[in-house]
C-alpha positions in Angstrom: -13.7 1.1 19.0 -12.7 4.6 19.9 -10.1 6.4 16.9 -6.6 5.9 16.6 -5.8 9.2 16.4 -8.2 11.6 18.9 -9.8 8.7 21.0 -13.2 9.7 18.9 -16.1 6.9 18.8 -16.5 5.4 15.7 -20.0 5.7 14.4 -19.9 6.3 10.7 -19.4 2.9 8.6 -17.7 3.2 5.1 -17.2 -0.2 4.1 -17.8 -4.1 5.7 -16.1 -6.6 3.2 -17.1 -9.7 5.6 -14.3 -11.8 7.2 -10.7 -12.1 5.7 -6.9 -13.9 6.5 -4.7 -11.2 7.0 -4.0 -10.3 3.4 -0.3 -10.7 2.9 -0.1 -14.5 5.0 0.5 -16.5 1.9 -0.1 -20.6 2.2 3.1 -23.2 2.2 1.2 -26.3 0.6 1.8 -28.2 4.2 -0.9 -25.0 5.3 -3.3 -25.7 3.3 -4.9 -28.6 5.9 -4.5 -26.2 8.7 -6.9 -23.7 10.0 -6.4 -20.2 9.0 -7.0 -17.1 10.9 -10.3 -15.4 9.4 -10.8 -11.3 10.8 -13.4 -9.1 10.4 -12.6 -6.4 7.8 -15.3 -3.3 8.8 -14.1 0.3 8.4 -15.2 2.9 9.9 -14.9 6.9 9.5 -14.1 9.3 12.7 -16.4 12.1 12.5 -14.3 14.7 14.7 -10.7 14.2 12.7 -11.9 12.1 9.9 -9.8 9.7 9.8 -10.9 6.3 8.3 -9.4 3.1 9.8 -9.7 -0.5 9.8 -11.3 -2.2 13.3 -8.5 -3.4 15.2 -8.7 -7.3 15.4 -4.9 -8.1 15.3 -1.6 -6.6 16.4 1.0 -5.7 13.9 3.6 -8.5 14.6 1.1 -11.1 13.6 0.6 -9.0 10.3 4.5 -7.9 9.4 6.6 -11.1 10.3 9.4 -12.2 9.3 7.9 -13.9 6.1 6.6 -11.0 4.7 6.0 -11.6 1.1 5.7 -8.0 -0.3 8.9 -7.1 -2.0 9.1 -3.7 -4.0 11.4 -4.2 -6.7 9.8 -6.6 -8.4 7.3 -3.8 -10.5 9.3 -2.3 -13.2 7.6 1.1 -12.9 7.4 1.2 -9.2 12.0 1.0 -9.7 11.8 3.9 -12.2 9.3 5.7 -9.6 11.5 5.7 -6.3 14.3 6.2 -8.7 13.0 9.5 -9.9 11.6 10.6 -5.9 15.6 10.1 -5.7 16.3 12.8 -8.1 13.9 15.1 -7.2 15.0 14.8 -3.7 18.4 15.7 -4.0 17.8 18.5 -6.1 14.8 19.7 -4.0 16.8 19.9 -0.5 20.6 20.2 -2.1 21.5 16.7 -0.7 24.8 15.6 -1.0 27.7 13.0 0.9 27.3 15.2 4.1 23.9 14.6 4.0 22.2 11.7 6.1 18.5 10.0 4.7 16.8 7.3 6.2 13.6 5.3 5.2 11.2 4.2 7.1 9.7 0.8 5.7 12.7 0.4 3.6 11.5 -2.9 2.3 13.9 -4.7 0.1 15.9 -1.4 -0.9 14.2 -0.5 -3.9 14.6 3.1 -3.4 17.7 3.2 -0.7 19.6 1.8 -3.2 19.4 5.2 -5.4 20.1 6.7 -2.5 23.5 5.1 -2.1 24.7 4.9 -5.9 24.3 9.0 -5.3 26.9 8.5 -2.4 24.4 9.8 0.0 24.7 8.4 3.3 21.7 6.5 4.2 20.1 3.3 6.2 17.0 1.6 6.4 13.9 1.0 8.8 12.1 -2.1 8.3 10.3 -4.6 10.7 10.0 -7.6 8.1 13.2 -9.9 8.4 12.9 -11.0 4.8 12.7 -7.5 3.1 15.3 -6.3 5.4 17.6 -9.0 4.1 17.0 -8.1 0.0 18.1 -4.7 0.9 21.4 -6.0 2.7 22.2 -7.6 -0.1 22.0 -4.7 -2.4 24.8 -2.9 0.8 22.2 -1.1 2.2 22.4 -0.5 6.8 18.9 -1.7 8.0 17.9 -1.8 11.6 15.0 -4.6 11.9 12.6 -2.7 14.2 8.8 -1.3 14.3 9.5 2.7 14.3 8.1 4.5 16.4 9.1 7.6 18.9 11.0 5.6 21.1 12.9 3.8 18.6 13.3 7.4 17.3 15.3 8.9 20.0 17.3 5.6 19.8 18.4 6.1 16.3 19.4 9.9 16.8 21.8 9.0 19.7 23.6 6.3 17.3 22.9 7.2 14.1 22.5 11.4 14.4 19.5 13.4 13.1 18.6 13.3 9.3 18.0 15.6 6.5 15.4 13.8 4.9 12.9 10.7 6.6 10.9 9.2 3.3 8.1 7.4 4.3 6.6 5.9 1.1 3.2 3.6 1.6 3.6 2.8 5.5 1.7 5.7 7.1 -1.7 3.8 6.7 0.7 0.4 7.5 0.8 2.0 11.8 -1.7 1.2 14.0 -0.4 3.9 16.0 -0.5 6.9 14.0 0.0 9.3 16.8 3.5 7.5 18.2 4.8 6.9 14.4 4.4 10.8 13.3 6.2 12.0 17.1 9.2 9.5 15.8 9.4 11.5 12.7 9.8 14.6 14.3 12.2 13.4 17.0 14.3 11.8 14.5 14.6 15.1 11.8 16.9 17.9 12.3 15.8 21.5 12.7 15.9 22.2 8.9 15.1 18.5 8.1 12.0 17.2 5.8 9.7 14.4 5.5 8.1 12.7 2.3 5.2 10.4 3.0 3.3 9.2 0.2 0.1 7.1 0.6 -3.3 6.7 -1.5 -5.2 9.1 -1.9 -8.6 8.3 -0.1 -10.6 11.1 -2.6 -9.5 8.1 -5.3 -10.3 5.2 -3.1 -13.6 6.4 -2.9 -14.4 7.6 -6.4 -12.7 4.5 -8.4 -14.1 2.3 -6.3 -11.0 0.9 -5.1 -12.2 -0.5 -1.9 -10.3 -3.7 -2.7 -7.3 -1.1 -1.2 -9.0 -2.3 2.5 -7.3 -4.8 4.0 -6.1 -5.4 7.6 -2.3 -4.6 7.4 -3.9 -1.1 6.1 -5.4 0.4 9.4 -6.0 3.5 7.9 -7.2 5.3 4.6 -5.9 8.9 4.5 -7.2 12.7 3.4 -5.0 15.3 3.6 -7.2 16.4 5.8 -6.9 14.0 8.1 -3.3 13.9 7.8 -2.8 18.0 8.8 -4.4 17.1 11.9 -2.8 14.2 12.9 0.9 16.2 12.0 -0.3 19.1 13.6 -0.7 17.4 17.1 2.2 15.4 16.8 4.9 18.0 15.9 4.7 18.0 12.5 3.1 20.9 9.5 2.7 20.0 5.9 3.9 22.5 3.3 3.6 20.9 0.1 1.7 18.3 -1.3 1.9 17.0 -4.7 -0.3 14.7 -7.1 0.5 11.1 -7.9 -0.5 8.2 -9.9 0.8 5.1 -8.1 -1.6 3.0 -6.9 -4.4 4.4 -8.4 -4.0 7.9 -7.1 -1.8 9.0 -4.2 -0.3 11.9 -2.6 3.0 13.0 -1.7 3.2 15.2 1.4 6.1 17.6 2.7 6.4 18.2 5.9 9.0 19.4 8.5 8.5 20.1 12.1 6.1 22.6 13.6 8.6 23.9 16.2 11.0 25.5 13.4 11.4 28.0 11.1 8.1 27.7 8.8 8.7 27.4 4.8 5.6 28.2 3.2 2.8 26.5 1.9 2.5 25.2 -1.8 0.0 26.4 -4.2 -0.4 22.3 -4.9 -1.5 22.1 -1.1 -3.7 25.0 -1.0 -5.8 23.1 -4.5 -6.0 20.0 -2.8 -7.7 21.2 0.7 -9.9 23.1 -1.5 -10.6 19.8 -3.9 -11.2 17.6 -0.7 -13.9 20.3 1.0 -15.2 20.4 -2.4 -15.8 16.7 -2.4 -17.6 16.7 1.3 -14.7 14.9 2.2 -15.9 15.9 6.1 -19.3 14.8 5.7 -21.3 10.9 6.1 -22.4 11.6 2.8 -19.3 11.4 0.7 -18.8 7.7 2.4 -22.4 6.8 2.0 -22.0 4.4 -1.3 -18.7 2.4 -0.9 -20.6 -0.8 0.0 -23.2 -0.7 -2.4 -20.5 -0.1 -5.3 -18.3 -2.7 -3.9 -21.1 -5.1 -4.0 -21.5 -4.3 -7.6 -18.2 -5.3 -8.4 -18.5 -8.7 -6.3 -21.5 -9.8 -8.3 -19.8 -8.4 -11.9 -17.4 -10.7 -11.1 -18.9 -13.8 -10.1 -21.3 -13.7 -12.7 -18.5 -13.4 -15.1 -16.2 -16.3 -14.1 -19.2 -18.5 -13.3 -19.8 -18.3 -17.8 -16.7 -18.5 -18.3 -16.5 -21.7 -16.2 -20.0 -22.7 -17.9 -18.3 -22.0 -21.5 -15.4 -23.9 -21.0 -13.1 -21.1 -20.8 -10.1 -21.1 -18.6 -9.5 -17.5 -16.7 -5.7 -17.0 -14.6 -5.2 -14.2 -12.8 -1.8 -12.0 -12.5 -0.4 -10.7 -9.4 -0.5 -12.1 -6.3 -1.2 -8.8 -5.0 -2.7 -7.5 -1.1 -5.6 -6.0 -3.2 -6.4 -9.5 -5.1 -7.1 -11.2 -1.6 -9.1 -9.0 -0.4 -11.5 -9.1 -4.1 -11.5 -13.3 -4.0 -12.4 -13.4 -0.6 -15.0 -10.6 -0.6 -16.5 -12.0 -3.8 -16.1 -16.3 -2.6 -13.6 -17.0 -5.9 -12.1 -20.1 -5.6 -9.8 -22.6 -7.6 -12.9 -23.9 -8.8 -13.2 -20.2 -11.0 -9.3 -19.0 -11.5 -6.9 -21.8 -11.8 -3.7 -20.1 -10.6 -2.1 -16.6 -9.8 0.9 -15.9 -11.9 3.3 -13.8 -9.7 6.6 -12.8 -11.0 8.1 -13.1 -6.9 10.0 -16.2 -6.4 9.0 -16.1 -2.4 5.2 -16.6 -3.9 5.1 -18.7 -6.2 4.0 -22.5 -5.3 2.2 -20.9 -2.1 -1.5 -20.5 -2.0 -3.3 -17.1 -1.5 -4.8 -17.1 1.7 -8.4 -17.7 2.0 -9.1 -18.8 -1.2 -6.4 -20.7 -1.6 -6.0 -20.4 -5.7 -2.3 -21.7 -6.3 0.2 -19.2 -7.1 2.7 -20.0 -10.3 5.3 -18.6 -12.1 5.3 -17.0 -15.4 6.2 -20.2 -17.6 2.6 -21.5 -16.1 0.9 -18.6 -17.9 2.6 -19.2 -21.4 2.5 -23.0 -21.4 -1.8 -23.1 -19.9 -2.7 -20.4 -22.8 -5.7 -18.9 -20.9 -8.6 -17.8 -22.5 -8.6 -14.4 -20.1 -5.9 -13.5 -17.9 -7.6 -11.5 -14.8 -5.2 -8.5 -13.6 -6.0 -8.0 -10.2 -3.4 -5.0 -9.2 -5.1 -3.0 -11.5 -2.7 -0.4 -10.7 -0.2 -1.9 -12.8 -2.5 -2.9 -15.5 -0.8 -1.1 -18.5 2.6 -2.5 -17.4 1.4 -6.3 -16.8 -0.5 -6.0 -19.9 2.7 -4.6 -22.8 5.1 -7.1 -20.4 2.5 -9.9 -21.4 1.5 -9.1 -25.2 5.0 -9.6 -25.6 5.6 -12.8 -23.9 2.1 -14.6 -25.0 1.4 -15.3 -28.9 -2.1 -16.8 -28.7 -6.1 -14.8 -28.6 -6.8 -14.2 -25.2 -8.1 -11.4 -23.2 -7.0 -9.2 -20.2 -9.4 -8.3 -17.4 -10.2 -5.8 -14.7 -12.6 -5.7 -11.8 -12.0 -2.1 -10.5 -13.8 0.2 -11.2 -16.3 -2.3 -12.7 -15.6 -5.4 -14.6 -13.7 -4.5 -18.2 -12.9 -6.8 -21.1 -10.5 -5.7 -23.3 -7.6 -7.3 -25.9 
């Protein structure tokens, strides 16, 4: 495979987690007799732009349809996140009713809808017919499309040029980078910005989070990776700032390249230096991801096969992308976890694909009393963990695979 972005040879391998179901196709029980469709998950690293990206075994359509489980506003802290980008926003760039913002990915209208309540004009982007419908429902425009350049010039004819594009988690979600990025320029005016945020791939590879890999991510970014790419396609970072969601991301400003240039951040200046620092550019910074992913395949296996042998019963929380990808690298089955609480009503009483543990509700969790209660978006731990001390009033224990396997009350 040649790379998305410069047409580069992929050589360098970072990380091969086997064969996987596309990681968000959750099982109706009448499924569960059916084949499923099982895809290499191998990533590899460019060596001339250094981008890292999933092998390309499936198109987007079949991996974004229109019963798309992922729906944003059901993490508390994710709300109050988005709802403080809002603020920030507005202040930031002076945003106000003669202002226009779109998102791209706008998902159920988690964040558009703080958009709105400001009485900021806005719309949505968003390819997945049952996101696109939540955010409907909260008043929010949505146009049901894959973005992309074309679609682009498209919206600027009808909808005019915008002030600010936010494209939050859906920049490693493209298989074509190159073509996404050129719509965000075409689609900004001249003094317009973009926000992209994405995890940080400096943290996916020092916490171990290689359970991040699946195939509807086709790529894992670096800011340095990321100046390129928005270099070539008409775009020029200016300011990048830490994160904590999902385990360590960035958020990236950017405008285009053919304007008036506002300069660049301190923040961005640290972070090119901390990611040269790190040999982010070099095989050698990629060279342990599979051996330290094993090591958290047989941490947990040996742990759930004594808990099994004790008699204990373990549930996992969160039917997240990132759990799929752990139970079918690692072989669990129902025969280890019993269920997957998830607190999304278009979830529950499906089956995770692949290993096809039944997904429940919360009431399962408090009436089974589970001796451990496995957290598998670890992202979210401290939030799943005060929601649940609260709700639970018997001795169990929570638990964590990433890093490496963790016990705690």
């Amino acid at each position: 495979m040649k790379c998305r972005h410069c047409a580069n040879e992929l050589k360098c391998d970072f990380l091969n987690l086997d064969y996987a179901p596309p990681s968000n196709a959750y099982l109706l029980p009448e499924r569960l007799a059916q084949s499923e469709m099982w895809l290499p998950l191998r990533i590899q690293v460019c060596e001339k732009c250094w981008l890292v990206q999933t092998l390309d075994f499936t198109g987007r359509e079949a991996l974004f349809d229109e019963n798309y489980a992922y729906f944003s506003s059901f993490s508390s802290s994710w709300l109050a996140h988005a709802k403080s980008f809002v603020e920030t926003a507005i202040n930031r760039l002076g945003l106000d009713s003669g202002s226009k913002v779109v998102e791209v990915a706008s998902n159920d209208g988690y964040l558009l809808q703080y958009v709105a309540s400001a009485g900021i004009p806005c719309f949505g982007v968003e390819p997945t017919h049952s996101t696109a419908q939540a955010a409907r429902e909260k008043g929010i425009n949505v146009f049901e499309e894959f973005f992309g350049a074309a679609y682009a010039h498209e919206l600027k004819k009808t909808e005019g040029p915008v002030d600010l594009l936010i494209a939050n988690n859906v920049l490693a979600h493209v298989p074509d980078i190159n073509d996404f990025v050129t719509g965000v320029a075409a689609l900004l005016k001249d003094d317009g910005v973009a926000s992209f945020e994405f995890p940080h791939l400096l943290n996916m590879v020092r916490e171990n989070q290689f359970d991040t890999a699946y195939h509807e991510h086709f790529s894992y970014l670096s800011l340095v990776a990321v100046r390129r790419i928005f270099q070539h396609n008409g775009l020029r970072v200016y300011d990048v700032e830490r994160l904590s969601t999902h385990g360590g991301s960035l958020r990236v400003w950017a405008q285009r390249s053919d304007v008036t240039q506002r300069p660049c951040s301190q923040e961005y200046f640290a972070i090119v230096e901390q990611e040269a620092e790190a040999g982010i550019e070099t095989q050698g910074f990629y060279a342990l991801a599979q051996e330290r992913a094993l090591q958290v395949k047989y941490q947990l296996l040996g742990f759930l096969l004594d808990a099994r042998a004790a008699g204990k019963k373990v549930i996992a929380y969160g039917a997240a992308a990132k759990g799929n990808t752990l139970f079918n690298f690692s072989g669990v089955k129902p025969d280890l976890v019993d269920a997957v609480i998830d607190l999304n009503p278009n979830k529950q009483n499906k089956f995770m694909p692949g290993s096809h543990i039944p997904i429940r509700g919360l009431s399962y969790l408090l009436e089974n009393k589970p001796d451990y209660v496995l957290v598998l978006p670890w992202n979210l731990f401290d939030e799943v963990r005060t929601q649940l001390r609260s709700q639970m009033h018997h001795e169990f224990k929570f638990v964590r695979a990433i890093p490496e396997l963790q016990v705690s009350d």
